[in-house]
N, C-alpha and C positions, 0 to 999 in steps of 0.2 A: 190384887194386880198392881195399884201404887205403891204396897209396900215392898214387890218383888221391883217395880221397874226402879223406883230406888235404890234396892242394894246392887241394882246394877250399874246405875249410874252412879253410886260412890266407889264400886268399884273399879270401875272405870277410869275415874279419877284418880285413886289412888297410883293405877297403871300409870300415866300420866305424871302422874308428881314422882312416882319412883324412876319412870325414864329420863324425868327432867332434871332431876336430881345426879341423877349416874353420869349424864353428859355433862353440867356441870360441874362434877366433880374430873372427872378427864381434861376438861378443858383448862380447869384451875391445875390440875397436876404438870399440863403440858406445858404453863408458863411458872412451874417450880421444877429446882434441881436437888439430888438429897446430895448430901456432903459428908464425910468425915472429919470429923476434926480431929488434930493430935489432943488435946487433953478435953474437949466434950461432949466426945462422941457422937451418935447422931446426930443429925438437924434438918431443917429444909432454909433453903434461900429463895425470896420471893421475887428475885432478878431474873428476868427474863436470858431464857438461854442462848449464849452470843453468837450471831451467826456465822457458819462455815463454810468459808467461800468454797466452789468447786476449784478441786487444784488440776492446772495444766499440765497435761501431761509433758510436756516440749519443757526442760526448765532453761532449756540454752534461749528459747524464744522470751523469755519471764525478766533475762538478766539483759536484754540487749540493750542497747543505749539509741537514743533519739536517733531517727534512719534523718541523715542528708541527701535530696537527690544531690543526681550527680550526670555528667555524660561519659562515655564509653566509647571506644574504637577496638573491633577482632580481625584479625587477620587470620585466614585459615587455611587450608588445603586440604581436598577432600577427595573420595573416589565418586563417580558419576553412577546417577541412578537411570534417567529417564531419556537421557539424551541421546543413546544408542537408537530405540524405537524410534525414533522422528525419521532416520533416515529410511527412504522410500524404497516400495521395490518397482520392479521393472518387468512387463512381459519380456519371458524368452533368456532374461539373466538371472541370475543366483548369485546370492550374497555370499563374502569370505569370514576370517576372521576380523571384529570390531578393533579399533584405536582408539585409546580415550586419554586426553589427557586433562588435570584439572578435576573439578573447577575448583579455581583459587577465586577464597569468599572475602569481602571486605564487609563491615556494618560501621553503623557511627547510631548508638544509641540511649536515649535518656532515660536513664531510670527514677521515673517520678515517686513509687513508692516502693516499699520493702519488698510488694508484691510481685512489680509489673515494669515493664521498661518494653518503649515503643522506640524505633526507628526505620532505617532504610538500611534494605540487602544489598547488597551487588554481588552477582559471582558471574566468571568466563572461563570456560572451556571449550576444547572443540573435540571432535570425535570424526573417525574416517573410517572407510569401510572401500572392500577391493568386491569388484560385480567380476563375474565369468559368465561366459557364453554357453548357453543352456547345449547346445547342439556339440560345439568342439571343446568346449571346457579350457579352453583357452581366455586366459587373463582378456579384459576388455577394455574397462573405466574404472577409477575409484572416483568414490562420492565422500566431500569432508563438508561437516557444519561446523561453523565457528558462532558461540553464542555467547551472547551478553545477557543477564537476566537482572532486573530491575524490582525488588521485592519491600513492600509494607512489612516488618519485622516488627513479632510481639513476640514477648518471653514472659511467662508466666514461673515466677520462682516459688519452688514447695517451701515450707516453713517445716522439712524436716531433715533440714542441715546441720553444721558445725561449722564454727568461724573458720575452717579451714575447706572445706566443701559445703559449694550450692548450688543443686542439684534444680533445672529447670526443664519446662516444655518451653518450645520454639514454634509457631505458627506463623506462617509468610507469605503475603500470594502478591504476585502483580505478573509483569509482563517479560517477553519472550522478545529478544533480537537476534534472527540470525541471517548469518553470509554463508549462502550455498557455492559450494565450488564441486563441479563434477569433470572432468581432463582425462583425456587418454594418453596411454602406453609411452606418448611422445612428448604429453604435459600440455597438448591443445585442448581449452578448454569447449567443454559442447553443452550443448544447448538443450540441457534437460534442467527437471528440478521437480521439486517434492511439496507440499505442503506441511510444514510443522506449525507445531502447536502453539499458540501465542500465547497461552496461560502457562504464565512457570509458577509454583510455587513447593515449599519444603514443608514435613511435621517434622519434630525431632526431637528427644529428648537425651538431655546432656546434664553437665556438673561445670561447674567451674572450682577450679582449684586454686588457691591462692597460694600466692609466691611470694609477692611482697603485698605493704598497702595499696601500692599503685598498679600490680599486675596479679592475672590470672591464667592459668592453663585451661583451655577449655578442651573438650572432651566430648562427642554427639555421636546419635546414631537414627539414622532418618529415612524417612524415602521421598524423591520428589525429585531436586537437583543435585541429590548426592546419599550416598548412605550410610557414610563413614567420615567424620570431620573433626581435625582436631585445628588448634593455632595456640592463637597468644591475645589474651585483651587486655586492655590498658586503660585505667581510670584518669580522666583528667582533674 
């Protein structure tokens, strides 16, 4: 019985020393490289193999040169998305066809990094709308908002552009001003009015197109205060 439980514990060992061995040898192989030489034919070098960085795929992102901020002003004109719904309905009248004009957008904003640029919105338009008389279908009142929107503007730019387009989301929210005007047939104004919504804000995603150093074409497309927006921005 001790001569069996010996050969099995050298054999055991031996397992052991031959595992330990194999993994040593892997390990020693995985910090050598084999080589050919022009006139010595095989070999091994005992130099650790050099590390390879992972490569970007973006090489236009690899070559850029040190981001300056910088500030920013767009001027824009756009078609209206949200502004129609605000206006009210009325027992006993029916709505015509909508008027929209605007909204023409202004921003003023800083772009702190490659990524990101924060400032303030402003856009104004107004939108009208003709009521009829549910019973003789006869013209009544029209009802116009005129609106001023006041917006926190973030732009988050993709990193997968070209020094000639860059291509961003647009995120924006703050607040709602408007002047209700509702007048009849003979432009006296009366004494109704609606409730709209005091939260204005836009998403959008756009490009800016570069023209010169100092300006750019922008280009969006959104829902919120508009759905459609092009202009001009200008770096200072």
């Amino acid at each position: 019985m001790i001569s069996d439980y010996k050969i099995v514990f050298y054999e055991e060992n031996q397992l052991f020393l031959l595992i330990l061995t194999v993994f040593s040898c892997v390990s020693a192989y995985s910090q050598m490289r084999i080589f050919v030489g022009p006139s010595f034919g095989y070999g091994y070098s005992m130099r650790q193999r050099p590390y390879q960085s992972r490569k970007n795929g973006n090489t236009y992102n690899n070559q850029l040169p040190k981001f300056e901020p910088y500030v920013s002003i767009s001027i824009g004109y756009g078609f209206p998305n949200l502004d129609k719904n605000q206006l009210p309905g009325f027992f006993n009248y029916y709505s015509g066809n909508v008027s929209q004009t605007g909204p023409v957008t202004g921003s003023v904003d800083y772009r702190f990094s490659r990524n990101m640029s924060i400032g303030l919105l402003v856009s104004h338009g107004n939108v009208s709308m003709p009521y009829y008389n549910y019973s003789s279908g006869n013209f009544a009142f029209t009802g116009a908002l005129d609106n001023w929107s006041i917006m926190l503007n973030m732009q988050h730019y993709m990193q997968v552009g070209t020094d000639k387009a860059s291509p961003y989301i647009r995120t924006a929210i703050g607040v709602n001003i408007w002047n209700q005007n509702f007048t009849d047939n003979s432009g006296n104004k009366l004494n109704m009015a609606g409730t709209p919504q005091d939260l204005a804000y836009q998403i959008s995603l756009g490009t800016d197109i570069k023209l010169t150093k100092q300006s750019a074409l922008f280009i969006e497309a959104g829902y919120g205060k508009y759905i459609l927006q092009g202009g001009l921005k200008f770096k200072l």
